[in-house]
MIDOSE-1310 file (N, C-alpha, C; in nm, 2 decimals, decimal comma, always signed):
residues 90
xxxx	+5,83/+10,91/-6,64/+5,97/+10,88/-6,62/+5,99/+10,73/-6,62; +6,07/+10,69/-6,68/+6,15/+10,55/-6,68/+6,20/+10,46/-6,54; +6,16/+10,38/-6,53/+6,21/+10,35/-6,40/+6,39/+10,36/-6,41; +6,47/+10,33/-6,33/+6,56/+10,32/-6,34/+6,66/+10,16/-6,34
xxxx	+6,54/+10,07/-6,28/+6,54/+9,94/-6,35/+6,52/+9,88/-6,50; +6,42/+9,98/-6,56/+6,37/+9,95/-6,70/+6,51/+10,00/-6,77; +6,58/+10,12/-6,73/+6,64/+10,19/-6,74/+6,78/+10,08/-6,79; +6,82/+10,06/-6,67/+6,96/+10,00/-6,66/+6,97/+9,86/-6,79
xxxx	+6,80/+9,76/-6,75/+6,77/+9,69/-6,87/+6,85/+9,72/-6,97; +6,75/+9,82/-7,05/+6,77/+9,86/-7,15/+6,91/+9,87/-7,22; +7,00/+9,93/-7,14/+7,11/+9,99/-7,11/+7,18/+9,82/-7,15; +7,18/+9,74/-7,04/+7,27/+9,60/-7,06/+7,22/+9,57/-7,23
xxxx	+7,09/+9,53/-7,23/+7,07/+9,41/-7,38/+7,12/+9,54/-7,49; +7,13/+9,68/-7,48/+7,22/+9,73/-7,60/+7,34/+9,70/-7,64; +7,43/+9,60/-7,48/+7,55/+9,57/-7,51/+7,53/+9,42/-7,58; +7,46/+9,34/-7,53/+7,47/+9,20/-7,56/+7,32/+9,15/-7,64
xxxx	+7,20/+9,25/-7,74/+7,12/+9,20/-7,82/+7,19/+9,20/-7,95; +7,11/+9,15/-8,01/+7,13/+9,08/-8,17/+7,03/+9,22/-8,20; +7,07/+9,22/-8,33/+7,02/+9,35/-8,42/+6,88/+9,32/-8,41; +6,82/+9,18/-8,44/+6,68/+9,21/-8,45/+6,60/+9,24/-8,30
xxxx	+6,70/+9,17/-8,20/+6,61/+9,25/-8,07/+6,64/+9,38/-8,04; +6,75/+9,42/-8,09/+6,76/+9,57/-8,04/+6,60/+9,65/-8,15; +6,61/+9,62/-8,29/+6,52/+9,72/-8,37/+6,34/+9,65/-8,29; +6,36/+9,50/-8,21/+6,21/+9,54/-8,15/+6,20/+9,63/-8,02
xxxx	+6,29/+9,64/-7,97/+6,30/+9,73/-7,84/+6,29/+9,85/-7,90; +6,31/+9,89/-8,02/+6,29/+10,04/-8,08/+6,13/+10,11/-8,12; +6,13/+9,95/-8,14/+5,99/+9,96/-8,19/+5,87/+9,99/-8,08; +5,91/+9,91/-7,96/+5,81/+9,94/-7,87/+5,84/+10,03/-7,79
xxxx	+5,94/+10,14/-7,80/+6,01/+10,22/-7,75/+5,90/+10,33/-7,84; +5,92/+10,33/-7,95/+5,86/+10,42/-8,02/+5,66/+10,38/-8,00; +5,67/+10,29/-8,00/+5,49/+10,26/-7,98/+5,47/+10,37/-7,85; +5,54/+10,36/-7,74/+5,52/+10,44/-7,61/+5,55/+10,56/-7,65
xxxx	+5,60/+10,61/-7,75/+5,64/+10,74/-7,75/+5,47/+10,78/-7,84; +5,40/+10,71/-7,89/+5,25/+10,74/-7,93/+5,12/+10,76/-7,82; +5,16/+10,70/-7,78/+5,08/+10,67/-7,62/+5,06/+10,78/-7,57; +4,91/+10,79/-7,52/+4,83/+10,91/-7,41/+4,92/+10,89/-7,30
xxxx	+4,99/+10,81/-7,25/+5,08/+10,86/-7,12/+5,15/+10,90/-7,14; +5,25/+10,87/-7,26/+5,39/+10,93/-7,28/+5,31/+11,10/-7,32; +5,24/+11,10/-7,37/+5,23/+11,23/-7,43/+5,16/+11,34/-7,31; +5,14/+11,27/-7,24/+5,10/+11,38/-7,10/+5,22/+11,37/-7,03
xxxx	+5,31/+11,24/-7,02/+5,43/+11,30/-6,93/+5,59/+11,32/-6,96; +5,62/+11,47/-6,99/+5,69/+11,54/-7,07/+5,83/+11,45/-7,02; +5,86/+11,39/-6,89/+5,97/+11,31/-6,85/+6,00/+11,20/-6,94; +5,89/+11,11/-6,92/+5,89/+10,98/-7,00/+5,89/+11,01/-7,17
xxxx	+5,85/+11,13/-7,22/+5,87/+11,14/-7,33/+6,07/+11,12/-7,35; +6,07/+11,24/-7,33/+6,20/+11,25/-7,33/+6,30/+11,16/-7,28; +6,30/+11,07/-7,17/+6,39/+10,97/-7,15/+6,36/+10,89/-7,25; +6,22/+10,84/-7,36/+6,22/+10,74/-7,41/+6,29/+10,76/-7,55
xxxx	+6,30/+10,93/-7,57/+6,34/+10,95/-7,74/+6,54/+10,94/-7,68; +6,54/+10,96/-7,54/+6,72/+10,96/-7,51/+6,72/+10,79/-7,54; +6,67/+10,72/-7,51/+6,68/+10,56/-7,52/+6,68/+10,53/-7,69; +6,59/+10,57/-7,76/+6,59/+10,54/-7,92/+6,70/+10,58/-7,97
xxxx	+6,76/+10,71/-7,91/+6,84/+10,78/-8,00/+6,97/+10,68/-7,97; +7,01/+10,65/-7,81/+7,11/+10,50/-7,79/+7,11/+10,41/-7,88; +6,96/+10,36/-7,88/+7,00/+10,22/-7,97/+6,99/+10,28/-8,12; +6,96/+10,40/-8,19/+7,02/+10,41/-8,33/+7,13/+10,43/-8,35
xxxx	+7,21/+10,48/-8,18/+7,37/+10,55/-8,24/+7,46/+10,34/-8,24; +7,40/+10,28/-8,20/+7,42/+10,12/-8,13/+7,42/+10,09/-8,30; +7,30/+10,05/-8,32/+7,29/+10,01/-8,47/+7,33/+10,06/-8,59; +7,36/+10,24/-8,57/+7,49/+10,26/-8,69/+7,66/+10,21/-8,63
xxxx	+7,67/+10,21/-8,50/+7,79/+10,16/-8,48/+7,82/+10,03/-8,50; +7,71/+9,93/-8,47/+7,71/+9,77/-8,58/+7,77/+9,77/-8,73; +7,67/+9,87/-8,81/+7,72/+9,86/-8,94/+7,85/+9,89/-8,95; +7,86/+10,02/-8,93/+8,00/+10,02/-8,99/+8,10/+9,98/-8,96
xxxx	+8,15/+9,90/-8,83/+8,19/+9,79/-8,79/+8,20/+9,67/-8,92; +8,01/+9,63/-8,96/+8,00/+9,56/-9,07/+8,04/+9,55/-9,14; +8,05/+9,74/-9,18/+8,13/+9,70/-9,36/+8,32/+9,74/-9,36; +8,32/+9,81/-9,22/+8,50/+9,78/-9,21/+8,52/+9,65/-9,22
xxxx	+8,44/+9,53/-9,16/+8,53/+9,39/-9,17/+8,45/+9,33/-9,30; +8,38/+9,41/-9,37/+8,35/+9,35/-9,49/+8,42/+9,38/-9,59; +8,51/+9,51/-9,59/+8,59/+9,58/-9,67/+8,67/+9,50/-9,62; +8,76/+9,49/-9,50/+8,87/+9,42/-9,51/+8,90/+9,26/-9,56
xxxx	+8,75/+9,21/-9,53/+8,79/+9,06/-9,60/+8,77/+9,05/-9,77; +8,70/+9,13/-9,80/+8,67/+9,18/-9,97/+8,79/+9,14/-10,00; +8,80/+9,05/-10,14/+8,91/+9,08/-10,25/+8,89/+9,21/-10,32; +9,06/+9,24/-10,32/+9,02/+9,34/-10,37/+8,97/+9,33/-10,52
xxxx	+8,94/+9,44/-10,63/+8,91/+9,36/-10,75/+9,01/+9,42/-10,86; +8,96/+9,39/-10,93/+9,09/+9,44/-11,04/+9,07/+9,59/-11,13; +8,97/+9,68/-11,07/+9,00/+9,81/-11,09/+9,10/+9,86/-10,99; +9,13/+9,85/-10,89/+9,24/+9,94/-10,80/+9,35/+9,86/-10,78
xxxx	+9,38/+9,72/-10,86/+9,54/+9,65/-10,88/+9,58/+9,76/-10,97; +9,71/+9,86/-10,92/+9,81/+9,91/-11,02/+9,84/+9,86/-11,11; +9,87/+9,92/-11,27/+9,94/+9,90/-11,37/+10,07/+9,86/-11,37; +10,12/+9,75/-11,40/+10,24/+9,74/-11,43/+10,36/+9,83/-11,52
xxxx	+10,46/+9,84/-11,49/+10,58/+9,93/-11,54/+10,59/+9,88/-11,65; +10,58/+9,90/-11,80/+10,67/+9,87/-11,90/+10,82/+9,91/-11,89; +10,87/+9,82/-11,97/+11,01/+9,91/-12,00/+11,04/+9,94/-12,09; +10,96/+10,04/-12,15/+10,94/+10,07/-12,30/+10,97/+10,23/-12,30
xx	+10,98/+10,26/-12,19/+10,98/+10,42/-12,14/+10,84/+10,49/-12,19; +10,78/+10,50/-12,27/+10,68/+10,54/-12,36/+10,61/+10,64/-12,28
């Protein structure tokens, strides 16, 4: 089982790490989930995959954040400017 100090940790630096510390906290998240202790103790297994699955739902919620303000600052380009009206009727 997870302490509930490692716990809470974990919990804060999801609000306030930088992408690359969150993917190393994933990583050694996942190193423990290989481990002879994790795999004898069915608690700590499982709180550690509830913690990975946090910080992956964390780091797809970054991105697409990312590419909403990337789409919004994008020019747009000149396939989706409308055609202008002739007045030719045609």
């Amino acid at each position: 089982m997870i302490s509930k100090e490692t716990h809470a940790f974990i919990m804060n630096r999801l609000e306030t790490a930088k992408q690359a510390e969150l993917l190393v906290i994933k990583d050694e998240l996942q190193e423990l989930l290989r481990s002879p202790i994790c795999a004898g103790d069915k608690k700590l297994w499982k709180d550690t995959k509830k913690l990975i699955k946090k910080i992956n739902e964390e780091i797809d919620a970054r991105y697409d954040l990312y590419l909403a303000e990337k789409l919004r600052t994008q020019p747009k380009s000149a396939s989706v400017v409308p055609l202008r009206q002739t007045g030719s009727g045609v």
